[in-house]
N, C-alpha and C positions, 0 to 999 in steps of 0.2 A: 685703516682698512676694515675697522667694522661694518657690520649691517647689521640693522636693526631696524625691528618694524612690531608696530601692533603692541606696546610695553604697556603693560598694565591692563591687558583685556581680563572683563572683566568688573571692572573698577565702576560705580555709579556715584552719583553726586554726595550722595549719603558719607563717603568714605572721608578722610579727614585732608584729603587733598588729591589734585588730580595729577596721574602721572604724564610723563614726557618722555621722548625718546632721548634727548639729549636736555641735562640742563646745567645751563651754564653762568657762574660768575670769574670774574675775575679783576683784579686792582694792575693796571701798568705802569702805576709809577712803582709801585712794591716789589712786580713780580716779572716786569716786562710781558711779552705775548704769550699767550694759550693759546696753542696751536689745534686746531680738527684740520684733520689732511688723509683723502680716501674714501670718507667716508660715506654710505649709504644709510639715509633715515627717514621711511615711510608709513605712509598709513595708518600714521596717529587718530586724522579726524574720525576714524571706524572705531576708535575706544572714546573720546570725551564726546563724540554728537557734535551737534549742527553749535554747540554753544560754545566752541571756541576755549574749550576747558586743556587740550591734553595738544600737545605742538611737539611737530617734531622734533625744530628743535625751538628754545626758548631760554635766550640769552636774557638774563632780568636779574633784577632786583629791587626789594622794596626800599630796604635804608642803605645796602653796599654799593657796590663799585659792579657795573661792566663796563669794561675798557680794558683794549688790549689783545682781542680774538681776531685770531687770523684765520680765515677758512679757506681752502685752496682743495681743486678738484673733489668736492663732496657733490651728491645729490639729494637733493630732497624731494620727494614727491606724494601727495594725497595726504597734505597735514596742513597745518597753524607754522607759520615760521615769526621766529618776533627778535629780535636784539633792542636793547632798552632798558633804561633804567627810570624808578618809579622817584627819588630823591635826588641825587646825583650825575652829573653828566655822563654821559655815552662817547667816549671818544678813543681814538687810535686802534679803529678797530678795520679790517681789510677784509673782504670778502673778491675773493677773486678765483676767476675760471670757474665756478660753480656752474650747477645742472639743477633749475626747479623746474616742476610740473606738478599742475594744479593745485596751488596753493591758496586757497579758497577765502573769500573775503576782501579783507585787506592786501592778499598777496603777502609777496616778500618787505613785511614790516620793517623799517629801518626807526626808531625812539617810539618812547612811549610819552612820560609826562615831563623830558629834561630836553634840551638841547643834545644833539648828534652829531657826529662826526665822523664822518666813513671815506674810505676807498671802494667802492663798489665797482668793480671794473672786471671786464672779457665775460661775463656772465651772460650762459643762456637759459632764457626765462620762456614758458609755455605756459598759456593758460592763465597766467596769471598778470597781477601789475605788482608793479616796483613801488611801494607807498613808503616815502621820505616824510615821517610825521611829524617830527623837531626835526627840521633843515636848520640847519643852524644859520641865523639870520645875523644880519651887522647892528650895529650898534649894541652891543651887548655888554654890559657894565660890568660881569662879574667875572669873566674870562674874556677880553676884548682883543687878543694875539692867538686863538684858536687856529689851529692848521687849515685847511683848506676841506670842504668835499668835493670830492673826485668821482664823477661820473661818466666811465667812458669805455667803448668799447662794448657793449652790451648789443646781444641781440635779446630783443622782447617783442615775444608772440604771444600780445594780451588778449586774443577773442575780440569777445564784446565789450571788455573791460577797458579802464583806462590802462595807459602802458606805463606814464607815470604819474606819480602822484605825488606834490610836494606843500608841505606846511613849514614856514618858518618858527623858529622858535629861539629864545632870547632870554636871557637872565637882566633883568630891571634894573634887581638888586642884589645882594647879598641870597637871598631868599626865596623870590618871587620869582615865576617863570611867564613872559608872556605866547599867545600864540598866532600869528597868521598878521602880527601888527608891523614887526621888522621889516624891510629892503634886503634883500638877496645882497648878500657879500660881493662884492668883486670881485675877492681871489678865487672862490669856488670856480668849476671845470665843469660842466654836465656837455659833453660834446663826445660825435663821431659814433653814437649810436644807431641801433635799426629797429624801428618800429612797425609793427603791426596788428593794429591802425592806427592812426594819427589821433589819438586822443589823449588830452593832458589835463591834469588839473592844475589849480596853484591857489596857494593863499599866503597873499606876501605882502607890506606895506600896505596894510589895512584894507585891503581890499580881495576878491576871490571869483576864480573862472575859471570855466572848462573850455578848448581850445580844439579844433578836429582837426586844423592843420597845423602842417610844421611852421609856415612862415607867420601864421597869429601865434601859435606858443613862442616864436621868436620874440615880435612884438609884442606880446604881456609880459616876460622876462625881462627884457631892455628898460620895459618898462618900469619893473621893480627892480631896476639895478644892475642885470646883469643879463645878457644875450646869449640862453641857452639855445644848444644845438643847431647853429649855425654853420657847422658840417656835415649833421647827422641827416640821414636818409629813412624814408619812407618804405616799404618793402613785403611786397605780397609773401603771405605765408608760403612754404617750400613746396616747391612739388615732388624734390625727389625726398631720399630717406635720408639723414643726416646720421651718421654713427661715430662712437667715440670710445677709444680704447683707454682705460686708464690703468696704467702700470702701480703696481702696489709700491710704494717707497721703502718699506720693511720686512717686504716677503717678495723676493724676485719673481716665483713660480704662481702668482696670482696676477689678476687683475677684475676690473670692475668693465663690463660690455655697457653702452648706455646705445637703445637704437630708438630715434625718431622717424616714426614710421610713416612719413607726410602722405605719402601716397594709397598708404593701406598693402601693401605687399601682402602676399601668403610668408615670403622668405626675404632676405636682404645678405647682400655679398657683403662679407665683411675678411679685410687681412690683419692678419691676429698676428703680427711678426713682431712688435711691438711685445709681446709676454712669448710668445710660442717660437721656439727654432724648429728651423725646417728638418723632420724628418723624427722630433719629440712627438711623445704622447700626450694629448692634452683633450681635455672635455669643457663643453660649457652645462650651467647647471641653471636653472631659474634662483634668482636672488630669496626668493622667499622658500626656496625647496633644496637650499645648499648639500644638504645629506640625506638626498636624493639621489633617485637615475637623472643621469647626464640627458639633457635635451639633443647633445648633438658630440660624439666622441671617436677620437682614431688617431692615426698618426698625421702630423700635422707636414703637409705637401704645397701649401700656399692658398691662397683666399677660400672660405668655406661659405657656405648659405645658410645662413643661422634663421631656423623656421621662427616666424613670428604670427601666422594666422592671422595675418589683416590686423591686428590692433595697433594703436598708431605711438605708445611707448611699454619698451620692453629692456629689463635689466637681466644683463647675467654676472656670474661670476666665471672666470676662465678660470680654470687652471693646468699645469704642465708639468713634465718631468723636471726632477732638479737634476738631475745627473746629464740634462743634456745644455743644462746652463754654463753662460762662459765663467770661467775662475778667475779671479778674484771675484766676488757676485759686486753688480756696482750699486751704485749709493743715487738719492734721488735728490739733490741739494735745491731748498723752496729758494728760490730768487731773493737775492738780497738777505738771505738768511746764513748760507755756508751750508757746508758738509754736516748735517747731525748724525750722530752715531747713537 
């Protein structure tokens, strides 16, 4: 349930390293998963510049371990995102139901210089592309019973950019990592996605292309091995507003407002019953202005118009009476996870 934006303003190259909103390792055979769940992290590219120094968030490392991060209902938006590691493999790591917008570049980076291994699934993506840079390819000598990647359920509304972007990548040897020379795995999933527009890239069994429709990315994939997105759809950006209320998991009386603004509205209807009981006090606040005046507050009587001025994405934070929550307060158990307390 945090939020955090803009860490380390401030900060120029000169300094002994550049900050990040979130930065993360972690080892999953030692420690099992590292869980980020709720959370909001923006704005980073407004502290490191155009040079890719300061990410919102940035799962990495140079000689440890990432493996093992789970992300579930976070947003990130106007930064560098990266998971990846610079020695060691990248694996068992899930990103799912997440919220990016405009993540500039590369987009939502999945490996850096190792082989990768992801769940990347129900995520919606704006603005941005989905860059798979170690797909984890077949034949791979050093870990040859690797899980599977799992791409599915995604909505990506890349602009101009590509929506996805995938690079194999393969252990030789003990040592050695190669890249874009493997055959797509068999077992991997990239299916039942929405794109918009139809442009792919791939670099897989020695060869590499960009693709503008679904049915040639079909056939370049079959091609290297395996037939992605042969249920996945094609799909004009939205016209109406799309909104998403996310309930705090460790503070009943919060939540996080996410509104995509397709149409450009002045205001957008949204029912807030999800965090707010009917006839509770409750305000929303701009995410970056939390202890602030309320943008919009009273007692809450059923769906409100949350002002947005035509800008086409806008975050808030809800919050509400506790005294008008039900008792016992209840618990938000991440799927396949159990009840954490």
């Amino acid at each position: 349930g945090n939020i955090l934006y803009l860490n380390g303003v401030g900060w120029t190259a000169a300094d002994s390293a550049p900050p990040h909103n979130i930065y993360a390792q972690n080892d999953y055979r030692q420690y099992g998963f590292k869980y980020f769940v709720n959370n909001i992290s923006l704005d980073e590219q407004q502290v490191g510049g155009a040079d890719g120094s300061s990410f919102n968030f940035h799962g990495y490392s140079e000689q440890g371990y990432v493996s093992g991060l789970y992300l579930f209902h976070n947003v990130f938006a106007n930064g560098y995102f990266l998971i990846g590691a610079s020695k060691n493999s990248t694996d068992n790591v899930i990103v799912r139901e997440n919220y990016f917008d405009n993540i500039p570049d590369e987009g939502v980076r999945l490996g850096y210089r190792t082989p990768m291994q992801v769940q990347f699934t129900d995520n919606y993506v704006v603005d941005s592309t989905v860059t798979a840079a170690q797909f984890w390819g077949a034949g791979d000598r050093r870990f040859p019973d690797e899980p599977p990647n799992v791409f599915t359920g995604n909505q990506i509304y890349s602009g101009t950019a590509a929506g996805l972007a995938l690079t194999t990548s393969a252990w030789v040897d003990q040592d050695n990592v190669v890249t874009g020379a493997n055959p797509l795995r068999a077992s991997d999933v990239v299916n039942r996605n929405w794109y918009s527009p139809g442009l792919f890239s791939l670099a897989a069994d020695s060869n590499s292309s960009e693709k503008r429709d679904l049915n040639s990315w079909r056939e370049l994939t079959a091609a290297a091995g395996n037939a992605f997105d042969t249920d996945s759809r094609l799909a004009a950006r939205p016209a109406v507003a799309k909104t998403v209320l996310l309930p705090n998991e460790y503070d009943p009386a919060r939540g996080h407002l996410i509104v995509f603004n397709w149409g450009g509205a002045s205001s957008v209807r949204v029912d807030l019953s999800a965090v707010v009981r009917e006839g509770a006090a409750y305000k929303l606040l701009k995410v970056r202005d939390a202890f602030g005046a309320p943008v919009l507050a009273g007692t809450y009587a059923g769906p409100v118009d949350v002002p947005v001025g035509g800008v086409r994405f806008s975050l808030f934070l809800v919050e509400t009476d506790y005294s008008m929550l039900p008792q016992p307060t209840r618990w938000f158990p991440l799927p396949g996870v159990g009840d954490r307390r």
